[in-house]
C-alpha positions as CSV (number, residue, x, y, z in Angstrom):
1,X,183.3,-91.9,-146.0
2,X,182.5,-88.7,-144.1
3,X,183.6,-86.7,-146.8
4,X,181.0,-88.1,-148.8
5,X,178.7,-87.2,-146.6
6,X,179.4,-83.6,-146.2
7,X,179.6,-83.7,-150.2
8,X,176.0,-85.0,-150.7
9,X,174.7,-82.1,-147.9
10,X,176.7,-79.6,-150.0
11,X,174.4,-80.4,-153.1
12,X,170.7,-79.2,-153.5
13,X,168.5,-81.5,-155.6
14,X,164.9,-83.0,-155.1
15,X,165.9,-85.2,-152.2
16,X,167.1,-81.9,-150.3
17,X,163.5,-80.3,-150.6
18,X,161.8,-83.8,-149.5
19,X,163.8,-83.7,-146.2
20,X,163.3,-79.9,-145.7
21,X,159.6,-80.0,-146.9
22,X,159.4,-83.3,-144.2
23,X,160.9,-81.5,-141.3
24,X,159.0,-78.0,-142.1
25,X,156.1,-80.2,-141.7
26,X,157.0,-81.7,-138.5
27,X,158.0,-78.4,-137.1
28,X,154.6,-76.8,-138.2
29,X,152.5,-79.7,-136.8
30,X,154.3,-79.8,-133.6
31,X,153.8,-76.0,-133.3
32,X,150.2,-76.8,-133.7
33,X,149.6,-79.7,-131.2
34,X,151.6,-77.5,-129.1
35,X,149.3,-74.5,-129.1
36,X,146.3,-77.2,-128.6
37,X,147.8,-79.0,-126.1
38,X,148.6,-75.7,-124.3
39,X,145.3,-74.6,-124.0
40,X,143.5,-78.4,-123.6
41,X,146.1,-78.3,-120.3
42,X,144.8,-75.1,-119.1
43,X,141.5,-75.2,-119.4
44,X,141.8,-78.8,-117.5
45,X,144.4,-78.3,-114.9
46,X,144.4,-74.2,-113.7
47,X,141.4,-74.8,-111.2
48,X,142.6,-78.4,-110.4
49,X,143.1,-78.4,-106.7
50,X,147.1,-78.9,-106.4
51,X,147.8,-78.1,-110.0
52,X,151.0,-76.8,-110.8
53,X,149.5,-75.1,-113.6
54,X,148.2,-71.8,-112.6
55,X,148.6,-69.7,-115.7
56,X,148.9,-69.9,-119.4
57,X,152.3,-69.6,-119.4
58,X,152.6,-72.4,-117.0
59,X,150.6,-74.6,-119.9
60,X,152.8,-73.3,-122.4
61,X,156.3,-74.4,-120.4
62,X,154.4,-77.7,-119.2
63,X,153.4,-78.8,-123.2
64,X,156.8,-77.8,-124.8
65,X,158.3,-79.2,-122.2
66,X,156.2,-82.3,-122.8
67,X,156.9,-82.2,-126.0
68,X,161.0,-81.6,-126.2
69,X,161.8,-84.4,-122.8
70,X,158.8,-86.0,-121.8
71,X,159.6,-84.3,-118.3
72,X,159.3,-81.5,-116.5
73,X,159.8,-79.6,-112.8
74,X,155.8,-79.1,-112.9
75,X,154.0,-82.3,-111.3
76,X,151.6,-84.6,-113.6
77,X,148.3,-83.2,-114.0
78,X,146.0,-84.5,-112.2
79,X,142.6,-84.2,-113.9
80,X,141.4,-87.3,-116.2
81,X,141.7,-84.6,-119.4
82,X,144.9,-83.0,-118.6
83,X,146.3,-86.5,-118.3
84,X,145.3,-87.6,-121.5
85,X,146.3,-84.6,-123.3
86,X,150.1,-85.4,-121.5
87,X,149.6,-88.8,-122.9
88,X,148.8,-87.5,-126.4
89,X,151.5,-85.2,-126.3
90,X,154.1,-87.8,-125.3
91,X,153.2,-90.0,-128.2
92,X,153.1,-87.3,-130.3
93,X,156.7,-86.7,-129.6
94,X,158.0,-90.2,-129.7
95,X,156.4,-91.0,-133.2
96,X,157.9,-87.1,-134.2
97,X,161.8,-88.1,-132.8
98,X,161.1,-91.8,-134.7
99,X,160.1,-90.2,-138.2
100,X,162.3,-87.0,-138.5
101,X,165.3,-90.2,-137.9
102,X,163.9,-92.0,-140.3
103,X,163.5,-89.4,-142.6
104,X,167.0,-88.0,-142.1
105,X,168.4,-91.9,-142.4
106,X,166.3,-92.1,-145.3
107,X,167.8,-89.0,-146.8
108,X,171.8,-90.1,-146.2
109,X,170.7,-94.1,-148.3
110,X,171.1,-93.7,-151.4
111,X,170.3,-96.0,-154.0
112,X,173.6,-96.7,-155.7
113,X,175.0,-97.9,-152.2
């Protein structure tokens, strides 16, 4: 049964450039709500009174971070904007984990099964 599996990653047809293309996608979109998000957190949070975020780097670790574990050493933000942006970016990467497993299940089903 596992053999099988390692057989089909082995191959390269059209269902192998679907999953990449899918995933190349995800990892480009990502990277771009990530650069957003980065700077939406910055410009909101840096003069917050009581902000972690002082910097740009500190909106770059805070979004990925976001982004990768929905949790981080650097405290909410407390500004109405930055916490929506931490919202977005949290359902952003809940409906990314959901689809790349989909689309990797999706990928392993085949039809003749």
């Amino acid at each position: 049964m596992i053999g099988a599996e390692f057989r089909q990653l082995a191959t390269w047809s059209e269902r192998h450039e679907r999953l990449v293309g899918r995933l190349l996608l995800v990892l480009v979109l990502t990277t771009v709500v990530d650069i957003f998000g980065t700077v939406a957190v910055y410009v909101f949070e840096h003069r917050a009174a009581g902000s972690d975020i002082h910097s740009f780097g500190d909106a770059l670790f805070f979004t990925t971070v976001q982004l990768l574990t929905v949790s981080s050493q650097i405290k909410n933000p407390l500004t109405t904007g930055g916490r929506i942006v931490d919202v977005v970016l949290e359902l952003w990467a809940v409906i990314i984990v959901a689809g790349s497993a989909g689309a990797l299940a999706s990928f392993f089903q085949s039809a003749d099964r």
